[in-house]
N, C-alpha and C positions, 0 to 999 in steps of 0.2 A: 028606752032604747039606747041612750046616748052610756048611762050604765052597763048596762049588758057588755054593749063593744068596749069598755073601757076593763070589766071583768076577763073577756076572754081576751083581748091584748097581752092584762096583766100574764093571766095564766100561761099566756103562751109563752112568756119572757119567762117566766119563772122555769117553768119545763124546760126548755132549751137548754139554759142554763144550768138547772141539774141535770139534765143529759149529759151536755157537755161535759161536763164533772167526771161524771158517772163513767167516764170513756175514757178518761185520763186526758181529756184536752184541754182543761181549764182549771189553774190553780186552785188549790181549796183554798188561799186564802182569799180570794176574788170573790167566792159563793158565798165563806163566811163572811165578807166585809157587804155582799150585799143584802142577806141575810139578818146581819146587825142591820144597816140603812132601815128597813123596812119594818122589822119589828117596830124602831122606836121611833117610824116617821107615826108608826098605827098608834104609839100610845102619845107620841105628842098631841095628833088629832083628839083622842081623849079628853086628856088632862086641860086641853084650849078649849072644849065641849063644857066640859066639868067649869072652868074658870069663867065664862061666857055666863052659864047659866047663875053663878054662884056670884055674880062680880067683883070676882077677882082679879089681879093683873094677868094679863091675854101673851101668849107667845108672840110674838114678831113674825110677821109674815115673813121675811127672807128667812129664817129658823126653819120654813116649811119649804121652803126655794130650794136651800141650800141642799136639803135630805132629799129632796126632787132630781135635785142635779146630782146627786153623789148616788143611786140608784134604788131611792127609797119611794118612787113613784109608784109601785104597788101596792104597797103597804100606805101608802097614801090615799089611792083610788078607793083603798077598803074601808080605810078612816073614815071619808068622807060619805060613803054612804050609809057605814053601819051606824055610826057616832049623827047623820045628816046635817053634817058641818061644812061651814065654808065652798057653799052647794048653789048658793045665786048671787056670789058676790062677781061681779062679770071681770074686773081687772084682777082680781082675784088668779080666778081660774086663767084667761089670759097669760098669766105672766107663769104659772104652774105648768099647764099646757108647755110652753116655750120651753121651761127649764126639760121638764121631760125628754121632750125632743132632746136636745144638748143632749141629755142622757143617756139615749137612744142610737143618736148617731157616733159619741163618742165611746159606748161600749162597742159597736159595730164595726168601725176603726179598728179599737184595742182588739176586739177579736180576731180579725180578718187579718189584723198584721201578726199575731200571735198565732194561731192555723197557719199564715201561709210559711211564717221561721219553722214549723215544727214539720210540716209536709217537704221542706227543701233540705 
């Protein structure tokens, strides 16, 4: 369940945002930079999947913070489940969670002061 809603969150963030695009309200270089985020929050999750099982040296959890906070939290959520990575570590997720958030509200910010210069 806790999946699902984190699936249609993503989607819905992702849609918005290429709407927004789509409509000429939002820079394309904002969608391509979050676009990049997300792609290679998905193959970090991967290659730390790949290095876990293989034991080899592991990514650095703030490496997954950081693409959390910069807007690769979807491309995260999908890591995580398709890859079933980093999926019951609880400070883990905790501190991922937060960063997300940060993400959240300060796209929300950026957006909302960004609509309201372009509607005045």
């Amino acid at each position: 369940m806790k999946n699902l809603l984190l699936i249609i969150l993503s989607g819905l963030h992702i849609a918005g945002l290429t709407y927004l695009q789509s409509i000429e309200q939002l820079p394309l270089w904002f969608l391509l930079f979050f676009i990049a985020c997300n792609v290679l929050s998905f193959i970090f999750y991967g290659m730390d999947k790949l290095a876990a099982v293989k034991g080899w040296q592991r990514t650095r959890e703030r490496h997954f913070y950081a693409l959390a906070l910069c807007g690769g939290w979807p491309g995260s959520v999908l890591g995580q489940i398709i890859f079933n990575h980093k999926t019951s570590k609880i400070s883990f997720r905790r501190w991922f969670y937060f960063m997300s958030s940060i993400n959240l509200l300060l796209m929300g910010w950026y957006l909302n002061h960004y609509l309201f210069h372009l509607l005045s």
